[in-house]
KEKOLFI-20650 format. One line per field, with one value per residue: residue in three letters; x, y, z of N, C-alpha, C in turn. Coordinates in steps of 0.2 Angstrom, whole numbers, plus 2048, in hexadecimal, padded with zeros to 3 digits. Each point is the difference from the previous one (the first is absolute). Last residue first. Layout:
# residues N
lovo [ala/...]
nc1 [X/...]
nc2 [Y/...]
nc3 [Z/...]
cac1 [X/...]
cac2 [Y/...]
cac3 [Z/...]
cc1 [X/...]
cc2 [Y/...]
cc3 [Z/...]
This chain:
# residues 311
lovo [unk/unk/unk/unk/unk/unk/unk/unk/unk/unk/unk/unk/unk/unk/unk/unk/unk/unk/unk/unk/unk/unk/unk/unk/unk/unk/unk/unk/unk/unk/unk/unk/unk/unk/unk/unk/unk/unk/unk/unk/unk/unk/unk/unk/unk/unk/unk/unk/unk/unk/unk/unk/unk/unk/unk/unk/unk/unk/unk/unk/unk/unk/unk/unk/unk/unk/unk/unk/unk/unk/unk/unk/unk/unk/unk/unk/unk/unk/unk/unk/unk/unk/unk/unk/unk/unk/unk/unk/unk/unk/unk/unk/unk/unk/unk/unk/unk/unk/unk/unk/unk/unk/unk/unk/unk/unk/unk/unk/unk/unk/unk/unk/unk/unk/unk/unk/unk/unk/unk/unk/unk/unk/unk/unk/unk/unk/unk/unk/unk/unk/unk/unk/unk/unk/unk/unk/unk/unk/unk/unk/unk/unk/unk/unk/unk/unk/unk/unk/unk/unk/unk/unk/unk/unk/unk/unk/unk/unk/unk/unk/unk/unk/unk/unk/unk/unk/unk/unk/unk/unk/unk/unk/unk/unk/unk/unk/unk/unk/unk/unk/unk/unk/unk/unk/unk/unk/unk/unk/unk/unk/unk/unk/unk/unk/unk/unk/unk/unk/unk/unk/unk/unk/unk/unk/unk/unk/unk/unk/unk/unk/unk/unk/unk/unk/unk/unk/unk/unk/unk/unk/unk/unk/unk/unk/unk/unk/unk/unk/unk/unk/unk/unk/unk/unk/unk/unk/unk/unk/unk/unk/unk/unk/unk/unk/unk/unk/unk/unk/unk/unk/unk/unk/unk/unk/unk/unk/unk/unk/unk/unk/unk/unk/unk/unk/unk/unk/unk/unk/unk/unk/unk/unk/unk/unk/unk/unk/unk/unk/unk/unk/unk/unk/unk/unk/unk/unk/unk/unk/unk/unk/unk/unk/unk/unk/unk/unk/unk/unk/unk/unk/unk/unk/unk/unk/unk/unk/unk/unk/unk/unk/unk]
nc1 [8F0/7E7/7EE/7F0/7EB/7ED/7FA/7F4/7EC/7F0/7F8/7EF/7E7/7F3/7F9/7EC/7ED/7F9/7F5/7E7/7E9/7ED/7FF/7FC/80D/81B/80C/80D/814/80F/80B/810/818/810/808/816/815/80D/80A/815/814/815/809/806/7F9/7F9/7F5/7EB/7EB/7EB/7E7/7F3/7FA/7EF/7E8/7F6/7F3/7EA/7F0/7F6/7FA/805/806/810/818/80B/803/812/813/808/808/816/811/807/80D/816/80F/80D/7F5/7EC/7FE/803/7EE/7ED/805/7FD/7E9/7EC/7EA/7F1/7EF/7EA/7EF/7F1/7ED/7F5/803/7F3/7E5/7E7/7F2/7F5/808/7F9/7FE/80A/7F5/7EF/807/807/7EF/7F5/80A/801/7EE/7FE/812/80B/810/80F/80B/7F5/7F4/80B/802/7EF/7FD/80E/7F9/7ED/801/7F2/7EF/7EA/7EA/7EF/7F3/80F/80B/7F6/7FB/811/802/7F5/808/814/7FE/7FC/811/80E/7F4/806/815/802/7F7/808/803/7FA/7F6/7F3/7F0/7EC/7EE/7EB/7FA/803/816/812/805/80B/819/810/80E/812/804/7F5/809/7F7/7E6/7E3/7E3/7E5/7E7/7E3/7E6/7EB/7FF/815/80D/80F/811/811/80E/810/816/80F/810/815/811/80D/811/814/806/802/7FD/803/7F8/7EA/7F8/7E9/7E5/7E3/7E6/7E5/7E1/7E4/7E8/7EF/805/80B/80F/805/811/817/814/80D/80B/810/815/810/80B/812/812/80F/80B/814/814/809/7FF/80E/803/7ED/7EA/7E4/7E4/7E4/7E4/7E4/7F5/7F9/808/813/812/80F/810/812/810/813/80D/813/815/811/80F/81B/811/813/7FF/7F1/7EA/7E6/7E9/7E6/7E8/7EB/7E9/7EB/7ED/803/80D/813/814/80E/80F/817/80E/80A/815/815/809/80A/811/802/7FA/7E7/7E5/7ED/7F8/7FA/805/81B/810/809/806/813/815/80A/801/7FC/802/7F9/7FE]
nc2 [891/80B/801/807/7FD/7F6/7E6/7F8/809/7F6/7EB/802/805/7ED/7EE/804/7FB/7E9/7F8/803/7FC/808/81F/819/810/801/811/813/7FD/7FF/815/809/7F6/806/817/803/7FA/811/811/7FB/7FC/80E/7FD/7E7/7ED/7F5/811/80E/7F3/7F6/806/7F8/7EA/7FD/807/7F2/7EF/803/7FB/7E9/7EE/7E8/7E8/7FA/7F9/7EA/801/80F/7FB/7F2/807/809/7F1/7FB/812/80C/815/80E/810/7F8/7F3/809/80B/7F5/7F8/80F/806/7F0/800/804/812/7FA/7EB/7EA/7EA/7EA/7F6/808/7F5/7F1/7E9/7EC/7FD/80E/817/810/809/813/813/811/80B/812/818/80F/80D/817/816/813/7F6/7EA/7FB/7FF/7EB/7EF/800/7F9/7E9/7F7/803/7F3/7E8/7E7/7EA/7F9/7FD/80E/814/80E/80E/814/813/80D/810/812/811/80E/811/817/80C/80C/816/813/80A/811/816/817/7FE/7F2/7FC/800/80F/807/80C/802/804/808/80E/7EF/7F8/80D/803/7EB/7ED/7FD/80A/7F5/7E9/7EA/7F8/7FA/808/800/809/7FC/7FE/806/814/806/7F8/80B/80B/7F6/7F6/80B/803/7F0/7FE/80D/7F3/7F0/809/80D/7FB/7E6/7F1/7FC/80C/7F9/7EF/7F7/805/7FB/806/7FF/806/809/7FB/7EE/7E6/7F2/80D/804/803/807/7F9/7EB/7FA/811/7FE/7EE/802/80E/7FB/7F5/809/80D/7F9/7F5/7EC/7F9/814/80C/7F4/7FE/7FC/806/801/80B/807/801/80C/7FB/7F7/80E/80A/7F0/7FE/812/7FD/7F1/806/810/800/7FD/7F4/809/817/813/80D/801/80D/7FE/809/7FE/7F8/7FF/7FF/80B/7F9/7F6/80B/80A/7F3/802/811/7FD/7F4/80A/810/7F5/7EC/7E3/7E5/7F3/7FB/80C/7FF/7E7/7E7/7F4/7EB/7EA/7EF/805/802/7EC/7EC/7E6/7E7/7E9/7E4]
nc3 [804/7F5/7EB/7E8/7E9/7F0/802/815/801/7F2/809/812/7FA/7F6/80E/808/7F1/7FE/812/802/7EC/7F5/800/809/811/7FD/7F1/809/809/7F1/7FA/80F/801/7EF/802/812/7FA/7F4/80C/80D/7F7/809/816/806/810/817/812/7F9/7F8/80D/802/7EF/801/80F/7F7/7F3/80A/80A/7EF/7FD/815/808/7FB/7F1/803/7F8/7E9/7FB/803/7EF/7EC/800/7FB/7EB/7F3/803/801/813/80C/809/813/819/809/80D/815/812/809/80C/80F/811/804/7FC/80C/801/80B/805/815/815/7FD/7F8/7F8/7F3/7E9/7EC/804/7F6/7EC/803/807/7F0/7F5/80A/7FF/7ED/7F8/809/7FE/80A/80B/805/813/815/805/80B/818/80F/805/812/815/80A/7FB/7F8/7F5/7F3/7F7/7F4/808/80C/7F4/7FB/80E/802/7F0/802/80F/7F9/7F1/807/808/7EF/7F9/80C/7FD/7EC/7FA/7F8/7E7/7EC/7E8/7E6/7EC/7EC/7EC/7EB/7E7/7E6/7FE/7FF/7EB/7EF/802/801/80F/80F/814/816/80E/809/7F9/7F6/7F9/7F9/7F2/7FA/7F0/7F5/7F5/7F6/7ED/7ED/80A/808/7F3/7F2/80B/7FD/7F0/802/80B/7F5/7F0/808/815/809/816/816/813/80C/816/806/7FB/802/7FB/802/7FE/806/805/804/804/7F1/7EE/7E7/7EB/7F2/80B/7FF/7EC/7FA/80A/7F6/7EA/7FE/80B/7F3/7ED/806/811/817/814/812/80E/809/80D/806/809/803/808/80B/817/818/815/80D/7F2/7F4/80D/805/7F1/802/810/7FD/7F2/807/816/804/7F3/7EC/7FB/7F6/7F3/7F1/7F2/7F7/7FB/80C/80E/813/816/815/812/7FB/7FB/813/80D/7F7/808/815/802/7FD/811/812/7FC/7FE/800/800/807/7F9/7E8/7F8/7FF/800/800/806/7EF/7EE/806/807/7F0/7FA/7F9/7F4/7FF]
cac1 [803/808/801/806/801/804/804/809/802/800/804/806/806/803/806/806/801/804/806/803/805/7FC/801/7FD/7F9/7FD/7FE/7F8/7FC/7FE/7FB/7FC/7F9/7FD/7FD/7F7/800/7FE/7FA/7F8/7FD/7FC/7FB/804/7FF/803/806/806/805/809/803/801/804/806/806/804/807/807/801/807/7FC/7FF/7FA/7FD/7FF/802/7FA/7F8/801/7FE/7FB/7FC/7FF/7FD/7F6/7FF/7FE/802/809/7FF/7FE/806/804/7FF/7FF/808/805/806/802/804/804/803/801/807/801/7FE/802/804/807/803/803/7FB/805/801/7FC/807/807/7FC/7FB/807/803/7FC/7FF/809/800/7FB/7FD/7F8/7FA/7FC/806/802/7FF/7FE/807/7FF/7F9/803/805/7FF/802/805/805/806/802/804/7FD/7FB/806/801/7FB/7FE/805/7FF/7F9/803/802/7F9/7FB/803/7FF/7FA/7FF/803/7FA/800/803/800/808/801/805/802/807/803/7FF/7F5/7FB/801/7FD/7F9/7FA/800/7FA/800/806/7FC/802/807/806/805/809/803/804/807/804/7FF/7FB/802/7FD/7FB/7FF/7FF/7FC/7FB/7FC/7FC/7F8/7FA/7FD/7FC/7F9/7FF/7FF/802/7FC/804/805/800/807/807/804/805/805/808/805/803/803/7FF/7FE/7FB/802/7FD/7FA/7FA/7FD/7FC/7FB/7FC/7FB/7FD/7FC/7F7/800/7FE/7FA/7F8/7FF/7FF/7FC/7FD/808/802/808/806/808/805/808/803/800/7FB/7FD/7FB/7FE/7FF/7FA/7FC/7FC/7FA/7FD/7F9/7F9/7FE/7F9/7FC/7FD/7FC/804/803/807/805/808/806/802/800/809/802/800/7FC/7FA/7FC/7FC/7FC/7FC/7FA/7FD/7FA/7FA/7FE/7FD/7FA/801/800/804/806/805/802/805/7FF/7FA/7FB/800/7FF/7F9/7F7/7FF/7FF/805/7FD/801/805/7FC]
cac2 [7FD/801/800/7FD/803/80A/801/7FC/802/806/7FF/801/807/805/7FE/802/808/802/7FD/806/7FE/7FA/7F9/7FA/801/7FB/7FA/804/800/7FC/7FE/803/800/7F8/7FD/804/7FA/7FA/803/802/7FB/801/806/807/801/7FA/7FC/801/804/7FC/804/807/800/7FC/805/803/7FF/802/80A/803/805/806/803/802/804/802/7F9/804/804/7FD/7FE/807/800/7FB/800/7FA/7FD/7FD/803/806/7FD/7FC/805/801/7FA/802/804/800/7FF/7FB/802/804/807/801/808/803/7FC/804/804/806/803/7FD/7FB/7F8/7FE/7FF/7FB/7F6/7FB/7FD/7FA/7F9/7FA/7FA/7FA/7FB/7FE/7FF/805/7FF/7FF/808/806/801/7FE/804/803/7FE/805/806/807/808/803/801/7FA/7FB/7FE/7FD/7FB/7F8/7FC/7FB/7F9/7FE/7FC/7FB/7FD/7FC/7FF/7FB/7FC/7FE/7FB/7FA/7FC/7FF/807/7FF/803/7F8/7FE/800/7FF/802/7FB/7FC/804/808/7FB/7FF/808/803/801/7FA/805/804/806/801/800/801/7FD/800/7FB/804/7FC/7F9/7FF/804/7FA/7FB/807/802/7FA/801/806/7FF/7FA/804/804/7FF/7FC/802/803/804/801/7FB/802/804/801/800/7FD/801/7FE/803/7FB/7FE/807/805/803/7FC/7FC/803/7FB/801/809/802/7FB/800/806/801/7FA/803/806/7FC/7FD/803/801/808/803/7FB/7FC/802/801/7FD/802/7FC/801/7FA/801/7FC/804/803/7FB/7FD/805/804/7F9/7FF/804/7FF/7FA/803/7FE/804/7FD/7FA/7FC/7FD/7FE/800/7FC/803/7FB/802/800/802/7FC/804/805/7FA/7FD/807/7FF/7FA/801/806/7FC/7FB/801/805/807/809/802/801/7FB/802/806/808/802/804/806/805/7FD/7FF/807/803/805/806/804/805/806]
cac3 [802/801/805/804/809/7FC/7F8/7FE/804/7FD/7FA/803/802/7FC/7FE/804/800/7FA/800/804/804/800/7FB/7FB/801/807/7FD/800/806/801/7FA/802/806/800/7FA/801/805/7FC/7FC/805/800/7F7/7FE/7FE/7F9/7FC/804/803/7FC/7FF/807/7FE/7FE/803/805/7FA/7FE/801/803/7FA/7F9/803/805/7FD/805/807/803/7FE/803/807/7FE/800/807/802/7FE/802/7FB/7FB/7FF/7F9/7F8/7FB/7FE/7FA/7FD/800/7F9/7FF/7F9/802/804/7F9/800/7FE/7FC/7FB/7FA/7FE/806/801/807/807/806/800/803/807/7FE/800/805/805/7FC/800/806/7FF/7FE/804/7FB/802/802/7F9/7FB/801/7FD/7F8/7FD/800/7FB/7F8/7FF/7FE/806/7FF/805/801/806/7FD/7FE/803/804/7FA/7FF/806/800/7FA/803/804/7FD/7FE/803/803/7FC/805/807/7FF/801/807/800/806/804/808/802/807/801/807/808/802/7FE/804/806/7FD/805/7FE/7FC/7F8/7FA/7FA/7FF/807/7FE/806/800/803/7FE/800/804/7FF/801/806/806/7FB/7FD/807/802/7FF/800/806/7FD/7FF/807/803/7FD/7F8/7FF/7FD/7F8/7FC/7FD/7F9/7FE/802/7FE/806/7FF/802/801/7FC/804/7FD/806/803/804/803/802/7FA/802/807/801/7FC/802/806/800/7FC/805/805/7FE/800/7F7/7FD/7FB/7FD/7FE/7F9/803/7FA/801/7FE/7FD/7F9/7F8/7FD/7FA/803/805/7FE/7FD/806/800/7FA/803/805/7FC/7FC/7FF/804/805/802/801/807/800/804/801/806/7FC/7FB/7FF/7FB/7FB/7FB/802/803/7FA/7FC/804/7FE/7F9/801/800/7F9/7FC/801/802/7FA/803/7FC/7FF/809/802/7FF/7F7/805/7FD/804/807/7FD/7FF/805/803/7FF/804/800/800]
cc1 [803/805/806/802/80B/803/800/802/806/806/805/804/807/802/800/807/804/802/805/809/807/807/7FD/800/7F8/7FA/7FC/7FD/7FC/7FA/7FC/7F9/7FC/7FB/7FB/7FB/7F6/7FF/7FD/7FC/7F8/7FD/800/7FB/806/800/805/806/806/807/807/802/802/805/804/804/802/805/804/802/804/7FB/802/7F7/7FA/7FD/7FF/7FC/7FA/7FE/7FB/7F9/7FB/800/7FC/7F8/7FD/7FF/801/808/801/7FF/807/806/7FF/800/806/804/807/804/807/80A/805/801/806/802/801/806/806/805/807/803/7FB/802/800/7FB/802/809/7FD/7FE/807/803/7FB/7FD/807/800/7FD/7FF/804/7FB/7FD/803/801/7FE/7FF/808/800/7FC/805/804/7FE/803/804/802/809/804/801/7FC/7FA/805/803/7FA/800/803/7FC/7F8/801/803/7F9/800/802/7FE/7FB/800/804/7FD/7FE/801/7FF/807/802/807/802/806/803/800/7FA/7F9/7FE/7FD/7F9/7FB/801/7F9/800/802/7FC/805/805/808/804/808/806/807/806/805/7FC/7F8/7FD/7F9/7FA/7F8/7FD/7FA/7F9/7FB/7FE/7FB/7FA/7FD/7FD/7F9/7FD/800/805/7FC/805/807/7FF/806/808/808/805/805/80A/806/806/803/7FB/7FB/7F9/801/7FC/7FB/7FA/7FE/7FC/7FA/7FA/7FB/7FD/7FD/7F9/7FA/7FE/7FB/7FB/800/800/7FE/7FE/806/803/806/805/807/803/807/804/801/7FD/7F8/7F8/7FB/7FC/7FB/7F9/7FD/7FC/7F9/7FB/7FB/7FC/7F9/7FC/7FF/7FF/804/803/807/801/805/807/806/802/809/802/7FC/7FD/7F8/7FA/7FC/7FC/7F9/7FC/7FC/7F9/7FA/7FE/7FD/7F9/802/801/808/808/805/7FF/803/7FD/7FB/7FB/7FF/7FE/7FC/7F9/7FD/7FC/805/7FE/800/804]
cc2 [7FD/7FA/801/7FF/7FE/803/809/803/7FD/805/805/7FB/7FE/808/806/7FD/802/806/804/7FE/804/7FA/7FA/7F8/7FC/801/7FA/7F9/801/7FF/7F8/7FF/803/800/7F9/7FF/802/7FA/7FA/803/800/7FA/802/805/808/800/7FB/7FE/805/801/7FD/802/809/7FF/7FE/806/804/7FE/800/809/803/806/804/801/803/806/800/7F8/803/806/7FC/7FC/807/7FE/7FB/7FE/7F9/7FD/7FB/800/805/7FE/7FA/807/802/7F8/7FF/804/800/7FD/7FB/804/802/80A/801/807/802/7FC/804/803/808/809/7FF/7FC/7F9/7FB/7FE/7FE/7FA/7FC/7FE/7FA/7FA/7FE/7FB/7F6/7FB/7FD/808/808/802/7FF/805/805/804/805/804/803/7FE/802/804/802/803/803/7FF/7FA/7F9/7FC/7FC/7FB/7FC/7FE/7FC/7F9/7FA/7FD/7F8/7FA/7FA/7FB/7F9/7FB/7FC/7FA/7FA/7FB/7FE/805/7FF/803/7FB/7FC/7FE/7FC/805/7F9/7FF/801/801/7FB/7FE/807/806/800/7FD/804/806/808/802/7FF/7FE/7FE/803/7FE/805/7FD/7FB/7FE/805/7FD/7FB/805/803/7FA/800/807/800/7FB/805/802/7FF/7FC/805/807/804/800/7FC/804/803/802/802/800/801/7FC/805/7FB/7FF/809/809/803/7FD/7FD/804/7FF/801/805/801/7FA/802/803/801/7FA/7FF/805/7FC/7FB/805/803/806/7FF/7FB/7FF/804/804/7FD/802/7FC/802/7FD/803/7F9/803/801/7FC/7FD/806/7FE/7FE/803/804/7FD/7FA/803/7FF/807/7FF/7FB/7FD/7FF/7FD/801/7FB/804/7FD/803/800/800/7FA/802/806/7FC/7FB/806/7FF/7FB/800/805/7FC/7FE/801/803/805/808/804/801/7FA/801/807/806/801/803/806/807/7FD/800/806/805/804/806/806/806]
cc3 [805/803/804/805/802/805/800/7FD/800/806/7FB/7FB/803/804/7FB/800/807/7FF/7FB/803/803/805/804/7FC/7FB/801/804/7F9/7FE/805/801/7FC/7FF/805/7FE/7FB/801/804/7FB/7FB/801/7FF/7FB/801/7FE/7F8/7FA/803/802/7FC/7FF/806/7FC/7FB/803/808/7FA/801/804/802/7FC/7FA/803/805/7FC/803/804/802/801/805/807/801/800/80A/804/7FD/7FF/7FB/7FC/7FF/7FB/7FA/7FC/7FC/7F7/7FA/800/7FB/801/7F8/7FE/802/7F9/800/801/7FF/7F9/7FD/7FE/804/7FA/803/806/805/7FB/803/807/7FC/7FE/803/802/7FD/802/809/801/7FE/802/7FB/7FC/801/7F8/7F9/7FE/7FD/7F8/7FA/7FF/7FC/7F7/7FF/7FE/807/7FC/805/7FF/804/7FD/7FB/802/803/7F9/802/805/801/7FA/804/806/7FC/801/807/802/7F8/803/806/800/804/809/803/807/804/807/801/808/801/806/805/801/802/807/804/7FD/801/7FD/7FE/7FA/7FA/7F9/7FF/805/7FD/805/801/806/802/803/805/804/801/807/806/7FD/7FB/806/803/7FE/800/806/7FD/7F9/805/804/7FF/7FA/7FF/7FE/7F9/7FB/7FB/7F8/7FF/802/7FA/804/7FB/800/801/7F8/801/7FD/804/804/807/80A/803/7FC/7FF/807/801/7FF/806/807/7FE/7FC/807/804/7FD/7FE/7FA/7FD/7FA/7FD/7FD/7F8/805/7FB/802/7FF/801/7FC/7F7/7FD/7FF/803/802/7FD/7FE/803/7FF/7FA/801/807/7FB/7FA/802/806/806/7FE/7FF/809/800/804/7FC/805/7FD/7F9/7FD/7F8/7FD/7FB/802/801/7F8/7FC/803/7FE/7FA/801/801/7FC/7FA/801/805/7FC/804/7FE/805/806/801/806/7FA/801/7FF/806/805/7FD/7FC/805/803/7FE/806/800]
């Protein structure tokens, strides 16, 4: 039988439910009231709550949807088959129908974000249409423009969230009939938060074992640079390679910073500007790529071959 991932079994169908900041959940909760969804970008981090909480509206409201992932799917004929085929048809419930669509930033720009435009415009009678994107700078102003726009920013709500997050989970643990330490739980979460979803999905993989313990967490603290700095100086790819294996559960972000506070100590300073560069283009890569081994051997590859170390 196949195993259900925590993040959809457990995934909140209301907004009062929702882990959110005051004012996001205010706005949404102002929809649920009107009963009215209009056509929204949301941009955010991953694992923030931004498909949930669509969905959760959705839900709420008892309205027709669909959700397309836009990494996945992002041909346009495949997109206008699709949309087309839901959006044309009159929904059941007789209100109108959502299109939930995912990770939009990963549409083409040039072709596929202005077809959305006119699909926002062709179906505005009938259906509306919800973005999400880790980075708004990559939808286009025509899109902009005929969506509300909310931002998922934690800004002073950090402690009393990962708050809510920790009673969360721990009712699932409980639920799962998995032993944990808090203080291990709490651990994680500070490590991963605010990306809700990577914490789930650390937990249910670590909760194969029956039992939750401070076995399971590799501090970041405990990374060994003087180790990985030897490899690089020397080019040793195939130990670099071990290396990144070795230490790829941490959070990529702050191992790109652990390796950028390191640069001074262990790099010629004409180098430091092209060392920076690397980390920086790749870290801001992590936030999307599909594998997060590969895109952290290619920075410290890229850092061997252009980089010189001292002595």
């Amino acid at each position: 039988m196949e195993k259900i991932l925590w993040v959809e079994k457990y995934r909140p169908r209301k907004i009062k439910d929702c882990i959110l900041p005051p004012s996001i959940k205010k706005s949404f909760s102002e929809f649920v009231d009107n009963k009215e969804i209009p056509n929204l970008l949301l941009s955010g981090g991953p694992g923030v709550g931004k498909t949930t909480v669509a969905k959760a509206l959705c839900e709420e409201l008892s309205t027709d949807y669909m959700t397309i992932n836009g990494s996945e799917e992002s041909g346009i004929d495949v997109l206008r088959n699709k949309i087309k085929s839901f959006a044309s048809t009159v929904s059941l419930t007789g209100g109108t129908k959502v299109v939930i669509l995912d990770e939009a930033d990963y549409l083409n720009p040039q072709s596929t974000q202005p077809a959305l435009r006119g699909f926002i415009e062709e179906f505005h009678n009938n259906c509306r249409f919800i973005f999400t994107a880790n980075y708004k700078n990559r939808i286009i102003e025509p899109l902009h423009s005929r969506c509300s726009v909310i931002e998922f920013k934690i800004n002073g709500n950090r402690d009393r969230l990962a708050s809510e997050l920790m009673k969360r989970v721990s009712m699932i643990l409980d639920t799962e009939d998995v032993k944990y330490d808090n203080k291990v739980v709490a651990e994680l979460i500070m490590k991963h938060f605010p990306d809700n979803r990577r914490v789930l999905n650390e937990l249910q993989r670590y909760s194969a074992a029956g039992e939750i313990d401070s076995g399971i967490l590799v501090n970041l603290s405990e990374v060994n640079m003087k180790e990985l700095t030897l490899h690089l100086k020397n080019k040793e790819f195939t130990k670099v390679r071990k290396w990144v294996v070795d230490n790829i559960d941490n959070d990529p972000t702050k191992i790109y910073r652990k390796v950028y506070d390191s640069l001074y100590n262990t790099m010629d300073p004409s180098t430091i500007p092209a060392a920076v560069i690397l980390i920086g283009e790749y870290q801001y890569k992590s936030a999307f790529v599909a594998d997060q081994e590969i895109n952290l051997l290619a920075c410290l590859t890229e850092i061997m071959s252009q980089c010189k170390f001292k002595n």
